[in-house]
C-alpha positions in Angstrom: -84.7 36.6 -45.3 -83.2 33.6 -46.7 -79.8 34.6 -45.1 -81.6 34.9 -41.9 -82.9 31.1 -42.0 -79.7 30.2 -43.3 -77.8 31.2 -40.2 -80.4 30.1 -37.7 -79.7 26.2 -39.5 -76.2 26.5 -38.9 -77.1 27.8 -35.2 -79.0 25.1 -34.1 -76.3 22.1 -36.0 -73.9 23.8 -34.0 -75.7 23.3 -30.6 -76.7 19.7 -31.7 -72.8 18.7 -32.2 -72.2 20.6 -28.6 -75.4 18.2 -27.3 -73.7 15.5 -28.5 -69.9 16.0 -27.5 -71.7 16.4 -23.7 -73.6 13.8 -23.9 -70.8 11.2 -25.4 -68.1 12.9 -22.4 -70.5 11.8 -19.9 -70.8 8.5 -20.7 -67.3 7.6 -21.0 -66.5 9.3 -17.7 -68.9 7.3 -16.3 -67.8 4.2 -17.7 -64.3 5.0 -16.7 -65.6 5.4 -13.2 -67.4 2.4 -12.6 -63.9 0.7 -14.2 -61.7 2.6 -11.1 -64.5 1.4 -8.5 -64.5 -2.1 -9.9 -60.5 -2.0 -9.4 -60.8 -0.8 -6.0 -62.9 -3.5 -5.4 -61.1 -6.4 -6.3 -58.0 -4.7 -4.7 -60.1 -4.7 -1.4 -61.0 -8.5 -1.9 -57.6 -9.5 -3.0 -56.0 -7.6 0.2 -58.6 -9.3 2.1 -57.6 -12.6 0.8 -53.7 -12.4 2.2 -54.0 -13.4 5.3 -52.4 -16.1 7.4 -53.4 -18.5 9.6 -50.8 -19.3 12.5 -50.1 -23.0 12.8 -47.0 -24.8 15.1 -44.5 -26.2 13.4 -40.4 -26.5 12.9 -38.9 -23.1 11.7 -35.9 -23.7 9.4 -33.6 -21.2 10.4 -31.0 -20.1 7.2 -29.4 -17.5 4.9 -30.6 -17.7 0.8 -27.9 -16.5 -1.7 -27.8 -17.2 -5.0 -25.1 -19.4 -6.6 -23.4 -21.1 -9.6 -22.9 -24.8 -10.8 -19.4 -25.1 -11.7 -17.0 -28.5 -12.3 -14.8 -28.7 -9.2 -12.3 -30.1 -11.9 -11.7 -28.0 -14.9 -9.6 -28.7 -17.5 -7.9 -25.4 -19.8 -6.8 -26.0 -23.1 -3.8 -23.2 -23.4 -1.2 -23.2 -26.3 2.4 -23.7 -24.8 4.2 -23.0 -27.3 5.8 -19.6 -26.3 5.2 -17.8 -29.5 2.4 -15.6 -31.1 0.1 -17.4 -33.8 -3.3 -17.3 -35.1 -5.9 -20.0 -35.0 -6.4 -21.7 -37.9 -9.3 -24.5 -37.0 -11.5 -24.6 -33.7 -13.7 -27.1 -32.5 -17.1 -25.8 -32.6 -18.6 -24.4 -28.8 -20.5 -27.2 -26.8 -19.4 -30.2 -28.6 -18.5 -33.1 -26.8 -15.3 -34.2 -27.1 -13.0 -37.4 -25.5 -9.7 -37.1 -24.6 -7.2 -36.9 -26.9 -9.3 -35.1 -30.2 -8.0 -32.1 -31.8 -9.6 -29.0 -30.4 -7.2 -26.3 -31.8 -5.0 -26.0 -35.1 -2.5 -22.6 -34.5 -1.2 -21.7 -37.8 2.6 -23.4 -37.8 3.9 -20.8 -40.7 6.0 -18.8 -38.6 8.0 -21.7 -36.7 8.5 -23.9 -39.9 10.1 -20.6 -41.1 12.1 -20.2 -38.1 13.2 -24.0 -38.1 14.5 -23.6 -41.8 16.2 -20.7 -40.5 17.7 -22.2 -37.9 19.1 -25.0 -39.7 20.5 -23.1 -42.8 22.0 -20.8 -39.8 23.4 -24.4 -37.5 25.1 -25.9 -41.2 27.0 -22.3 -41.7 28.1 -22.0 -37.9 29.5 -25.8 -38.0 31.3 -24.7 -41.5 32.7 -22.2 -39.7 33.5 -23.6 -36.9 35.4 -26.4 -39.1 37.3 -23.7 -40.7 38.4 -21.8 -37.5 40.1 -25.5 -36.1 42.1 -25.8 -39.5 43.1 -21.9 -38.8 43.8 -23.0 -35.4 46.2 -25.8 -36.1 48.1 -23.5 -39.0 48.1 -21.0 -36.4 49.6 -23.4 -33.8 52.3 -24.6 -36.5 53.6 -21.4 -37.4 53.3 -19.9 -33.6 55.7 -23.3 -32.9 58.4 -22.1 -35.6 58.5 -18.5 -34.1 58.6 -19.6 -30.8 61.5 -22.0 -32.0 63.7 -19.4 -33.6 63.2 -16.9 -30.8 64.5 -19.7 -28.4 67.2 -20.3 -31.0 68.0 -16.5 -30.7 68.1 -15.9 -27.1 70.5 -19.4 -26.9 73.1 -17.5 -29.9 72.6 -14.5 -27.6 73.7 -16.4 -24.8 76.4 -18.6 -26.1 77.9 -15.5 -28.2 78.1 -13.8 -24.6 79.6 -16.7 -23.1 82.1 -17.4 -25.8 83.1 -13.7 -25.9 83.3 -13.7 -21.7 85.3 -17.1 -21.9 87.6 -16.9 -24.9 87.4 -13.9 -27.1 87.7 -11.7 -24.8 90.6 -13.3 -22.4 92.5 -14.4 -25.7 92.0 -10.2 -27.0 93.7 -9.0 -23.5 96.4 -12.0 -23.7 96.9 -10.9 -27.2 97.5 -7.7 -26.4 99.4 -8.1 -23.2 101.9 -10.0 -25.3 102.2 -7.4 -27.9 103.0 -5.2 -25.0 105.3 -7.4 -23.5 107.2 -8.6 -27.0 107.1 -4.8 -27.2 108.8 -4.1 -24.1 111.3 -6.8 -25.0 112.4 -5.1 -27.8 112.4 -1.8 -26.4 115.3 -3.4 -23.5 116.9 -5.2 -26.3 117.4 -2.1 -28.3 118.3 -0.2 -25.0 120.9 -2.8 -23.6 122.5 -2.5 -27.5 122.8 0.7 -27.5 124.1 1.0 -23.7 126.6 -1.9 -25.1 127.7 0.3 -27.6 127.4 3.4 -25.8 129.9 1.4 -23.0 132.2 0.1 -26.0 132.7 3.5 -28.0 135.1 3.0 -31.1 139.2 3.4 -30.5 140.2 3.3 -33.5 140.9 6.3 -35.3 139.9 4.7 -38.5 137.3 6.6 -40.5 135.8 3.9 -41.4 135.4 2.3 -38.0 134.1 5.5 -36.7 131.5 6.3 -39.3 130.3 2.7 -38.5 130.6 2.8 -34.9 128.1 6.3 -35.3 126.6 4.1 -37.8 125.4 1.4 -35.2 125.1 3.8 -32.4 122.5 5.4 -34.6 120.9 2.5 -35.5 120.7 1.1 -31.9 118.8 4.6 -31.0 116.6 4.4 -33.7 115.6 0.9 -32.5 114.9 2.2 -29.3 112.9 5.2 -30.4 111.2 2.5 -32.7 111.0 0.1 -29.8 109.3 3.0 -27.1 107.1 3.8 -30.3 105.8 0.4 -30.7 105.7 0.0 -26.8 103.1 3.0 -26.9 101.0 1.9 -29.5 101.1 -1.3 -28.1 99.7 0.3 -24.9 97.5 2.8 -26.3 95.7 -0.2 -27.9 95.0 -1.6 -24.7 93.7 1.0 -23.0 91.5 2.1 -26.1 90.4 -1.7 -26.1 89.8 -1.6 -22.4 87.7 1.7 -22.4 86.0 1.0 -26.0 86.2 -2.0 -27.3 85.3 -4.3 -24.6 82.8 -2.3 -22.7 81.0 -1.9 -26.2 81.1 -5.4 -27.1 80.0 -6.4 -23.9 76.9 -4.0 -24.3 76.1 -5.3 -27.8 76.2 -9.1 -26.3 74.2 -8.0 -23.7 71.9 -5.8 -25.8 71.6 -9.1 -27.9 71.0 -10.9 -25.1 68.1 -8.6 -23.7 66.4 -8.3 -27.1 66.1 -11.8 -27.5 64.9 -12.7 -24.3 62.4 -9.4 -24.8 61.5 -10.9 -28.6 60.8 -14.6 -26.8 58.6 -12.7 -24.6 57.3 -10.6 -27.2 56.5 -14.0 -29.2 55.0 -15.7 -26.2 52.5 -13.1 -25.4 51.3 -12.7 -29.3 51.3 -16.7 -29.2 48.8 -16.6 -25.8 46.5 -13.7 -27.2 46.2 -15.6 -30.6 45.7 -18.8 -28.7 43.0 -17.1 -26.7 41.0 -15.0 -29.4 41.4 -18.5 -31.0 39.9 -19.8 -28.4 37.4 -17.2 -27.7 36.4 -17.4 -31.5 36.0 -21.3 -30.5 33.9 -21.1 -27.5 31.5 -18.6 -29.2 31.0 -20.9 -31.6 30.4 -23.6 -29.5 28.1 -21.2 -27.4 26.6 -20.1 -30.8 25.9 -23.4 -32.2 24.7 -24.3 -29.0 22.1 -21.9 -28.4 21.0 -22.3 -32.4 20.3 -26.2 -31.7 18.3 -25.3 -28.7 16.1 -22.2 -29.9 15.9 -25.6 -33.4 15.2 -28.4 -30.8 12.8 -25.9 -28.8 10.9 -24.6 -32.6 10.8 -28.0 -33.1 8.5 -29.0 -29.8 6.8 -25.5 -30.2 5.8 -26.9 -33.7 4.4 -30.2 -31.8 2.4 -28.0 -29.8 0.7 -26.4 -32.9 -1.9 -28.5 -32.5 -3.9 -28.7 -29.0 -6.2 -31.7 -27.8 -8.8 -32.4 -25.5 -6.7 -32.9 -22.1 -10.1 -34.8 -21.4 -13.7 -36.3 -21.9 -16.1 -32.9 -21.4 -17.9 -30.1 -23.3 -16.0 -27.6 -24.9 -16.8 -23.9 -23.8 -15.1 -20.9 -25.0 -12.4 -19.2 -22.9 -12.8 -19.2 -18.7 -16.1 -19.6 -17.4 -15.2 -18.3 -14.4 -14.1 -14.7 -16.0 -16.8 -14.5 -18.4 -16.4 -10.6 -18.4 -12.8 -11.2 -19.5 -12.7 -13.6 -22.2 -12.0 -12.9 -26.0 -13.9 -13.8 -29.3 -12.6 -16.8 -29.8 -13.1 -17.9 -33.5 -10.4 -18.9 -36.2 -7.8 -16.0 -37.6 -7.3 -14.3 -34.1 -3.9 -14.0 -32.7 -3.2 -16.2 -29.5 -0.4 -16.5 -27.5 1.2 -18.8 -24.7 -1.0 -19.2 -21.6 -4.3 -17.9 -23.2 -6.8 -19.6 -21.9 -8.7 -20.4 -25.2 -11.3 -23.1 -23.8 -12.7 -25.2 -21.1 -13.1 -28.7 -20.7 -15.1 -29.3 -17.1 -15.4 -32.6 -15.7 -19.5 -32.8 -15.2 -19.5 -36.1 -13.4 -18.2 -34.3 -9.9 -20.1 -31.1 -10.0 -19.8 -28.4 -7.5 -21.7 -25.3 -6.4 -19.7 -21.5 -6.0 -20.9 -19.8 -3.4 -20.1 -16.2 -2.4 -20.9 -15.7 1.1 -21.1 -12.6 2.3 -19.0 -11.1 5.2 -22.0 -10.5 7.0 -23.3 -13.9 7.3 -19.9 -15.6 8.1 -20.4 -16.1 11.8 -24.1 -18.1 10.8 -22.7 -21.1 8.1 -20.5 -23.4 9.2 -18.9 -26.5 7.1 -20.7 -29.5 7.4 -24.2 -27.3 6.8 -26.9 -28.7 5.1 -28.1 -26.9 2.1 -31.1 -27.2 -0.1 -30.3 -26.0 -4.1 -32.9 -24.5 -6.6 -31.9 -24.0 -9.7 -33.2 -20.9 -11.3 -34.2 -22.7 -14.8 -35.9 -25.3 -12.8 -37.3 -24.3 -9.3 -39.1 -27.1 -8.8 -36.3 -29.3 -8.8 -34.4 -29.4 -5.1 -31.3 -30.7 -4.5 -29.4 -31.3 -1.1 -25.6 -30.8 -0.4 -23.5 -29.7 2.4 -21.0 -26.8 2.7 -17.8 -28.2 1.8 -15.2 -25.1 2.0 -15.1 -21.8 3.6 -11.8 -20.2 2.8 -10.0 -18.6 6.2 -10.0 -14.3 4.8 -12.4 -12.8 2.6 -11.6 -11.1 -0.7 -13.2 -8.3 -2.7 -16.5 -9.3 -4.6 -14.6 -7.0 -7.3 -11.0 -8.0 -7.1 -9.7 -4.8 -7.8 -11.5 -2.4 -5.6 -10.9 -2.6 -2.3 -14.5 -0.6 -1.3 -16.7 -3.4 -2.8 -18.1 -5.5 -0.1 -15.9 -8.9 1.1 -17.4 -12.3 0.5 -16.0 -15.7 1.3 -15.5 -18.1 -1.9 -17.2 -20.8 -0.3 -17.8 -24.2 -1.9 -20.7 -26.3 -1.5 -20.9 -30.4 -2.4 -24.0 -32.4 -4.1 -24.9 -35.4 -1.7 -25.8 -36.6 -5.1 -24.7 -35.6 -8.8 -27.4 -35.4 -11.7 -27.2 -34.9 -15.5 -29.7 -32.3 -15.0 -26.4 -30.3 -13.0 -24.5 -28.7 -16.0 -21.1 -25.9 -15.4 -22.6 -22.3 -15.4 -26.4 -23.1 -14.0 -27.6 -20.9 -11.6 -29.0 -21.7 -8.5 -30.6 -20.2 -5.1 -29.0 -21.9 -2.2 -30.7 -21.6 1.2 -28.0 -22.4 3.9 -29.9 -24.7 6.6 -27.8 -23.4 9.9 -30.5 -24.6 12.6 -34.3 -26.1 13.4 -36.3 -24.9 15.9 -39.0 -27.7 16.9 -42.9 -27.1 17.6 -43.0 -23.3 17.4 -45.2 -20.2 16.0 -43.3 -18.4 12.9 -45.3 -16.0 10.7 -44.4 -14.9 7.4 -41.7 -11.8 7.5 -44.1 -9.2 5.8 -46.5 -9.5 8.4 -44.3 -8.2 10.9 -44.5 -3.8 11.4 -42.0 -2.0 13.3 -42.7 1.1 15.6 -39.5 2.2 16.5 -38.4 -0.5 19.2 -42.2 -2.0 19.2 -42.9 -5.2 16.6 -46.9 -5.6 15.6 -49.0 -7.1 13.4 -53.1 -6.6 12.5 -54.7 -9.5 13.4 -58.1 -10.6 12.2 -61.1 -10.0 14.7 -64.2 -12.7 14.4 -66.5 -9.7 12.7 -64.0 -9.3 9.7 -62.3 -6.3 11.0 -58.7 -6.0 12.5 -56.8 -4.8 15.3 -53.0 -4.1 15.9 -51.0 -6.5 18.2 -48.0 -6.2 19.7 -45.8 -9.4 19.6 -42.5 -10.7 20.6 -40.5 -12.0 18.0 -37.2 -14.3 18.2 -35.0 -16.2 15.8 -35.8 -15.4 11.5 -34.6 -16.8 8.3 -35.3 -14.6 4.8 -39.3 -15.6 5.2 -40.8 -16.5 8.5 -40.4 -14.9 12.2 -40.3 -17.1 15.1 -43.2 -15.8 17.5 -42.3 -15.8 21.8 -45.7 -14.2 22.6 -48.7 -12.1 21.5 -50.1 -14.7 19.4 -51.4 -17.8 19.7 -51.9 -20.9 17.4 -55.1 -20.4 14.1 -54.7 -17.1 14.5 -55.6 -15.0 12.0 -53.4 -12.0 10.9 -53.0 -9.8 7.6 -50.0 -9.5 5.5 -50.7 -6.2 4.8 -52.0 -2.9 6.4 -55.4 -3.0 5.9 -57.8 -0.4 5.5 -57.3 2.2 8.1 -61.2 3.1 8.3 -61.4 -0.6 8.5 -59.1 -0.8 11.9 -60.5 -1.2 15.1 -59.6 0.3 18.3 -57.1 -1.5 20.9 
């Protein structure tokens, strides 16, 4: 029994949460949509609200496009020293600065190494060069001496020649000419004695007499045989002088002769190559020294340009302005190098406006427009300039590929510069091409398109609407010139409204 009550309890808490859980789901759906209605509502009250009410007036025909403040004078602070270093001090980003302060301090370590180099390696070179003229000159004195006693030996060649041509040889064939002849001499004497005695033979028949007579006959042929003897060698001496003796003397004079004029020419070519590897030793010296002083003059001025100043009164900012993408952390320790653009000094008293007009919108702006500037950080503040420069070709918006659209780097000029102008602002520049007096112009999101037909809703007098078509004519980025359709405090939505709302044609 008591189990019975117990579950009929539990039973009817149960239903009770349910109750609850039903009732607490119905209000908040409720609530939730009485919230969507009351949206809806002021949705349809705010649409109601945009309307706009025709009026005449002159239409201000233009192109908007935004653009940047920029210095048309900028000053780059670059190191020009043409060698790698690091920065060791920067001026700090934004400061102002005057012409002539210290902006940049490169770390000089590596050229005061190279200019200590440099010099120990100029006072060695001149030592050298010192020592190769002293060479030189001992070189010249002894190359004098052999070229002297080569002379002196081609001149002993030559007189020896001469001397044997002249004398020794003439006085050799006289010589033995006359031994011939003296020879010969003898040879008739002892011929005619014996031809005496031979013609005289001994009478007497004395013993005595005749062994003399034989005596003498033999002796006169003996000097005959002695004679013809000495007549031969005599002879055989000349020809053996003749076919020997001269012809090799002659070649050993000549020989002489020919070696020394070879040795002088010998001596002359070993004096021109020493003169020129002398000189050749010289002139790289000279060329050596030469190009050491320079590479020491040129550390030297590198070593000026260690330390960079303000080429101008300005504000310091970091890198190129104009490449933002593109510039490094600039900050003390990094490596830099020549032509690095390491900061910008602008001139902000003549203050310019970039503008990149696109290809489109060429054939509208012309230079000599008049243009109204809003700066984004302050577009309540107008300015009023005129397009100063519109380059003659177009380039890529993204300079290296050739698909992104092409703009003209136009230039426009302040009629009037402010403090308020700084490098970098950006601004909204509507490009004033032409006026069109005492017209109707409605606002551009008024206007709906039907393939080739232009309409708007108009307001009717019981707070409804109706479609109208109109004809529309010139347009800048907000308001339509209106030809026909409408006429002025007319009414019109700039919206769709309500299509149960729309009333018929």
């Amino acid at each position: 029994m008591k189990t019975d009550r117990k579950k009929l309890r539990l039973l009817l808490l149960a239903i009770a949460i349910i109750a609850a859980g039903a009732l607490i789901y119905l209000a908040w759906s409720y609530t939730h949509a009485e919230e969507k209605a009351n949206k809806a509502e002021q949705k349809i009250n705010t649409d109601v609200d945009r309307t706009f009410t025709l009026k005449r007036g002159d239409l201000v025909l233009g192109i908007t496009q935004p653009g940047t403040v920029s210095a048309k004078k900028k000053h780059r602070v670059v190191p020009q020293a043409n060698v790698r270093s690091t920065i060791v001090w920067i001026i700090e980003e934004n400061a102002k600065v005057k012409k002539g302060d210290i902006v940049v301090k490169l770390d000089p370590t590596d050229l005061e190494n190279r200019i200590l180099d440099g010099k120990i390696e100029l006072e060695n070179l001149e030592k050298e060069q010192e020592l190769a003229l002293e060479t030189q000159k001992l070189e010249e004195s002894t190359q004098a001496a052999n070229m002297k006693a080569a002379e002196d030996r081609v001149a002993k060649a030559d007189d020896a020649l001469r001397k044997y041509l002249r004398f020794e040889r003439r006085q050799k064939r006289d010589s033995l000419d006359l031994n011939i002849s003296n020879s010969q001499n003898k040879l008739d004497e002892a011929r005619e004695t014996y031809r005496n005695y031979k013609a005289n033979p001994e009478t007497d028949t004395d013993e005595d007499k005749q062994k003399a007579y034989k005596k003498n006959l033999a002796n006169a042929q003996s000097s005959i045989d002695s004679a013809e003897n000495e007549l031969e060698n005599n002879e055989s001496s000349r020809r053996l002088w003749k076919m020997y003796d001269d012809p090799s003397k002659l070649k050993a004079l000549y020989n002489e002769v020919d070696q020394a004029d070879l040795n002088m020419e010998k001596v002359k070519v070993a004096i021109q190559s020493s003169r020129a590897r002398t000189n050749r030793s010289l002139h790289n010296y000279t060329r050596r020294i030469r190009r050491v002083r320079e590479n020491l003059e040129q550390n030297e001025k590198f070593l000026r340009m260690m330390t960079l100043y303000a080429p101008a009164d300005g504000i310091v900012i970091y890198g190129n302005p104009d490449r933002p993408h593109s510039n490094p952390d600039i900050k003390p320790g990094m490596e830099v190098w020549r032509g690095m653009i390491l900061m910008t000094i602008p001139e902000m008293s003549d203050m310019v406006v970039n503008l990149d007009l696109p290809e489109q919108y060429r054939s509208k702006v012309k230079v000599g427009d008049r243009v109204v500037i809003s700066p984004d950080s302050m577009p309540s503040v107008k300015f009023h300039g005129t397009v100063d420069m519109i380059p003659t070709l177009p380039v890529n918006i993204i300079f290296w590929d050739s698909s992104s659209p092409k703009v003209y780097k136009s230039r426009i000029r302040f009629d009037k510069q402010s403090e308020l102008l700084v490098n970098g602002m950006s601004v909204q520049i509507e490009v004033i091409t032409s006026t069109i007096k005492d017209t109707l112009f409605i606002p551009v999101e008024a206007i709906f398109e039907d393939k080739e037909r232009f309409y708007v809703y108009l307001q009717t007098p019981g707070g409804g609407n109706k479609e109208v078509d109109v004809k529309i004519g010139e347009s800048n980025d907000r308001f339509v010139q209106i030809l026909d359709g409408l006429k002025e405090n007319d009414i019109i939505y700039l919206y769709r409204p309500h299509q149960g709302r729309t009333e018929t044609k």
